[in-house]
Every structure is written in C-alpha cells, then in structure tokens.
N, C-alpha and C positions, 0 to 999 in steps of 0.2 A: 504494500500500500504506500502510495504515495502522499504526501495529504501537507497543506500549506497553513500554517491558523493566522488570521489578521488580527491584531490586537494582541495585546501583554499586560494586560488588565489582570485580575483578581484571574478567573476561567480561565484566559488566553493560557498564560502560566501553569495555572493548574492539569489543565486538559493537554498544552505538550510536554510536562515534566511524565505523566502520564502515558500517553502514547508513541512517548521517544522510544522505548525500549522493542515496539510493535509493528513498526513503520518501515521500512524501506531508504526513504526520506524524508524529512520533516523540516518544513522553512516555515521561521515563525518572522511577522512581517511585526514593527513597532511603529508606533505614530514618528517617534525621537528618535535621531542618530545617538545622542547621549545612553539610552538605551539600550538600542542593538549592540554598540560597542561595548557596555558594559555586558551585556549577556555574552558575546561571544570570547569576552575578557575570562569571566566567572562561572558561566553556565546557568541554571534553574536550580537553585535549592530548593528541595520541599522539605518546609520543617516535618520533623520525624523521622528523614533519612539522617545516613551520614555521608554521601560523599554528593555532588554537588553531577546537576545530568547535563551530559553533553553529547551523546552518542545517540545514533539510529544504528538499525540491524545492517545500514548499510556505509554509515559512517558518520560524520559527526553532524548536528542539529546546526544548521545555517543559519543566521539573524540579519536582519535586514530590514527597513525604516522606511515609512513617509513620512512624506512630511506635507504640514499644515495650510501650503499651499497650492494654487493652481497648477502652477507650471510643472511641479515635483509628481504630482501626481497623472500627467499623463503624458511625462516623459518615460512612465514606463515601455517596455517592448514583451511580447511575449515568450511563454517557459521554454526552453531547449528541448528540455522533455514532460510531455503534460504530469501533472496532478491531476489523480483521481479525484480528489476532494480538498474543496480550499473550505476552510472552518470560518466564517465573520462574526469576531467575538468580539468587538468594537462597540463601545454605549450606542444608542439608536440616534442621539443628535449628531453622532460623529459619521453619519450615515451619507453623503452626501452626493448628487452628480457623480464630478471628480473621481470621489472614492468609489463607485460603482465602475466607474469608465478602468481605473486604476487595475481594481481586480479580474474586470471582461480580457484585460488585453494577458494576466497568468492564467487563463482559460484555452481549454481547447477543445473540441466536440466531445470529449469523453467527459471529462472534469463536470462534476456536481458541485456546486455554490449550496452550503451549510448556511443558514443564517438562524445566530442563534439573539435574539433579542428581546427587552420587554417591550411591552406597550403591542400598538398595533398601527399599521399604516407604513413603515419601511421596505413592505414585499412589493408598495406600488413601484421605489427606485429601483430594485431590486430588478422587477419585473423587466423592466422597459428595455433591457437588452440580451432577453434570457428566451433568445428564441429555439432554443435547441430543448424548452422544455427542463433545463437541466437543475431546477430551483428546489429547495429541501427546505423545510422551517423545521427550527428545533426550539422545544420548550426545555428546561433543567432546571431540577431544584438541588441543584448539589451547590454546596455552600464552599466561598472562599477566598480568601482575607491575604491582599498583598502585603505583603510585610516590608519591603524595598523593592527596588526597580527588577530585582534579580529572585527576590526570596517570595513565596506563596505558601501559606497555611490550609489544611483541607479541613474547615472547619464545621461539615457534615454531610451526611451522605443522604443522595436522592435519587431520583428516577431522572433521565431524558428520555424524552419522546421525539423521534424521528418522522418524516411525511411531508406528500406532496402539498402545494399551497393550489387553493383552490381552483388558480390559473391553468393549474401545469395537469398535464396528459396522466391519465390515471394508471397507464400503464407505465411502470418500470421495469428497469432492470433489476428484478428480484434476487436472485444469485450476486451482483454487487453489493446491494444496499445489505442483504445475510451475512455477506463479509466486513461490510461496515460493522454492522451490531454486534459483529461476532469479537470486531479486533477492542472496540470498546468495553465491552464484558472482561476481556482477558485484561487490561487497562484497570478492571477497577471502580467502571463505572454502568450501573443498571440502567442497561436503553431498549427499547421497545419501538420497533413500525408502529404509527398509528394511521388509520385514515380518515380520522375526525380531527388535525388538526384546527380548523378553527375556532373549535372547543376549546382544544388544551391550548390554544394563545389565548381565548377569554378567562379560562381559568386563570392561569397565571399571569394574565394585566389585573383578573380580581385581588389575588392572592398578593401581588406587589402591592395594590395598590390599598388592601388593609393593613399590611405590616410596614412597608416602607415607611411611609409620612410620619406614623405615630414613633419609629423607632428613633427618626431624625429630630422631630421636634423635643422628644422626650430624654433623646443622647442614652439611651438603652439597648441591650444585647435583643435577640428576636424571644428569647426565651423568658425575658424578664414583662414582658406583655403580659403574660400569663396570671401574673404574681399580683393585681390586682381587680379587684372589681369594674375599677373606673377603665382600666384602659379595657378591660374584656366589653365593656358596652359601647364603650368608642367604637373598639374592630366592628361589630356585629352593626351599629350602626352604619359602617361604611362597606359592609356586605349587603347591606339590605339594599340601599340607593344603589349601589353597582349591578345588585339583580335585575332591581328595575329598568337600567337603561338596557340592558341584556335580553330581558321580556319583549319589551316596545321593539329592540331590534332581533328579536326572533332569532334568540340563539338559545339551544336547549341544553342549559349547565347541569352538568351531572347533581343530581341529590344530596351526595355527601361533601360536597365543595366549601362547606364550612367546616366540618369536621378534619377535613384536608390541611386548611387552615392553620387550624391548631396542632394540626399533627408536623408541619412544616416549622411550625415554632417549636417544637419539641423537640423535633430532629437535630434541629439549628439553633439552639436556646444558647449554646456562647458564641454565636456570629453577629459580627455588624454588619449589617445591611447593607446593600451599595450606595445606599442612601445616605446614610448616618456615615461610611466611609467617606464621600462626598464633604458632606459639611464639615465633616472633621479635620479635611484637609485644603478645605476653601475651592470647594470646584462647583462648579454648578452641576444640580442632579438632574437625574429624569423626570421631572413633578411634570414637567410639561407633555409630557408622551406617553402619562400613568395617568395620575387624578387628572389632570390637563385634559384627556381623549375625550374621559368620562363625562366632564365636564361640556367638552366642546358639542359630544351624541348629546347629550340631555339639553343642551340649549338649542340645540336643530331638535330635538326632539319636545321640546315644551315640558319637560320635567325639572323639579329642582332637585337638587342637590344640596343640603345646607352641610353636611357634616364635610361632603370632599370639600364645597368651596373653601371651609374654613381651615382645612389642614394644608389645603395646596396654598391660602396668601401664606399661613405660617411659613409653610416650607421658603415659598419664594423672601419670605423677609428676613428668611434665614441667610439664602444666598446671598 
C-alpha cells in the first residue's frame, strides 16, 4: 500500500506513526517547512513507544510541506509513482481551492482521496474535480493530542467509518477498499465500510458539536462533562436543537446517538478536544463549520436554536 496523509495535526501524526510500519510508502504532507524538517530531522514519536518512527516496509516515511499560499500550492507537479490513497486530515477551514487543486495534481486514476473531516459541506471542494468517482469520506472517533510539532498522544480508542459520499458511483473496488480496512485493523485502529455515510457525518457534526463548544468554553477534558448535572443538560440541550435541524432536513439518526455520546466521553474522558486544543493555543476553531452549519440549516430552515447560538458567540469570543 501506498498511501500519502495531508496534515500533521493531532490524527495526521497519529494515523502515520501508525500505519508506517504497514505501508509500502508513506508521504506525510505538513502545512510548514518548519515542520516537515523537523519530522524528517526527529521522526513521529508516539508517546508510549520508545524509539521514535521513521521507516515504511519499504523505507523510510518522507515529509514534505505546503504552504499557506497560492502560488506554493499549485506549483505542485504530479506522483512519479501513484498513491493508492492520499489521507486529508487537514481542519475543514484549511480546506481550500488551492489545497484541492494541490492534492488533484499527487493523484492519479487509481488513487482514492480519504477525506477525513468535521462539520459538513467540504465534499462540495472536494467534489469538483473528483471525476474519476475516486472520493471516500471518513468519520473517526479515535482521540488525539499533539504534544509538539513531532510528538502525538493516542488518547483513546474509537471506531472509523469508511464510504462512498453521496456523489460518487456506488460501485467500488471492493477487494481494494478490504485491503484498506484490513491494513488499518493490523495498525490499530477499528474501521468499518459503511454505506450510510451521510448518517455517520450527521452523527459526528452532532456529536462535535455537543462536546466540542462546552469543552472549550468550560477548559475541560471530554470526560469531565460527565461529572456534573449542569453540563449533562447543556449536552442534551444541544442534542435536542441539533435533532431538530436533522428532522426538518430528513436525515434519519440512529436511536442510540445520544447514548453514543456519552459513550465517546467515556472512551475519551482524559482528551482535549480539538477545540479546547485550539483555544489553548490561540488558533481559531471549527465553531464555524460545527454549531456554525447548524446554525446556518436552522436559519434557512426557520428554526431556532438558543442553546448553539449561545455556545458558538462564546466560543467565537473566545477566539
């Protein structure tokens, strides 16, 4: 397997300290030259190893950078030899034109575009040059916490959900995508074909978007929700309003979707959230592409919202 991941984020890191060992090749792409140099200096530590990864089954893990503007990014040229699968683990505002244009040209008719994201509406950029059908959405609730540019914490263990986006031709290559799930599993990490994604993206922009906001406002672990009355009717209040916009747009959430919830806080009860990572290090978050969406459907939809509006100005006054 060949497989390229965009971003070096919390995931980016995690998933190729991960699947270094499984791969073939593995080119992990950084937004920063600062970065890439440093990983290619030091390699991927995961805390709880002890030596520090740098190696694929076929030699050593390549690092490599864009950068934050126009011209960098589509002075790319394409791969010498394809990638199976390029990973976009990149935040969803960092989703851009450019950065689609960037990744099309390390494409090539066989190569599958992974996009793993919160929120919902980035499959449209995505889309618009994915004529070979080649588009995959992934949900994941695996938890984990950058610790430096080079070092990632795996601070708890979840399910990903693989599948076509609603766009794309329902036929796959079965026998590929088997082997995708397969080299994942051996990695570490529980993945699953689904072909109800547009479910499991509603679930998990609900699911962000009750634990994120309270975690940032509040400067708490996702476990520590739990531990009081007041924030357990917060969550429940911003699952209720999220159902609702959910209903109105005729998406049928599975039943247990709250209880999911709290089962994700419990999994992940000593993780920060990418949110509460965010504010804690002065970046601006996703509010705008989580409660933001929600927000945006219920005002075309004539619904209100009082509990998201109020967590999303927090958040934003946070930033």
């Amino acid at each position: 397997m060949r497989m390229m991941i965009v971003g070096a984020g919390s995931l980016g890191l995690l998933f190729a300290a991960k699947l270094s060992a499984f791969c073939e090749k593995l080119t992990v792409i950084t937004r920063t030259k600062e970065q890439a140099d440093l990983l290619a200096q030091d390699g991927i530590m995961l805390r709880g190893t002890t030596e520090r990864i740098r190696t694929t089954r076929g030699g050593f893990i390549e690092f490599s950078h864009y950068q934050d503007d126009k011209d960098s990014l589509t002075r790319a040229t394409g791969p010498v030899q394809p990638y199976d699968y390029i990973f976009l683990m990149v935040k969803q505002p960092a989703i851009t034109k450019e950065l689609a244009q960037y990744i099309d040209s390390r494409r090539s008719e066989i190569t599958y575009l992974v996009s793993f994201q919160n929120g919902i509406g980035h499959e449209d950029v995505l889309s618009e040059d994915d004529r070979e059908n080649k588009l995959l959405l992934a949900v994941t609730t695996e938890g984990a916490r950058r610790e430096s540019q080079t070092e990632v914490s795996h601070t708890g263990h979840g399910i990903t959900y693989l599948g076509a986006s609603k766009r794309t031709d329902p036929v796959h290559k079965k026998t590929t995508h088997f082997l995708l799930v397969n080299l994942m599993e051996e990695a570490g990490f529980r993945t699953k074909m689904s072909k109800n994604m547009e479910v499991r993206i509603w679930s998990k922009l609900i699911i962000n978007a009750v634990i994120n906001p309270l975690t940032a406002i509040l400067r708490v672990k996702n476990g520590e929700l739990l531990e009081s009355t007041w924030t357990k009717e917060l969550m429940l209040d911003l699952y209720r309003e999220a159902c609702f916009v959910a209903e109105a747009k005729e998406i049928k959430l599975p039943d247990e979707l709250w209880q999911n919830i709290v089962s994700v806080c419990k999994a992940t009860s000593r993780n920060h959230s990418s949110m509460l990572q965010d504010i804690e290090q002065s970046r601006t978050t996703e509010i705008d592409r989580i409660n933001g969406s929600l927000l945006q459907m219920a005002e075309e939809l004539n619904l209100d919202l009082p509990a998201h509006r109020t967590v999303y100005r927090l958040v934003k006054a946070l930033e």
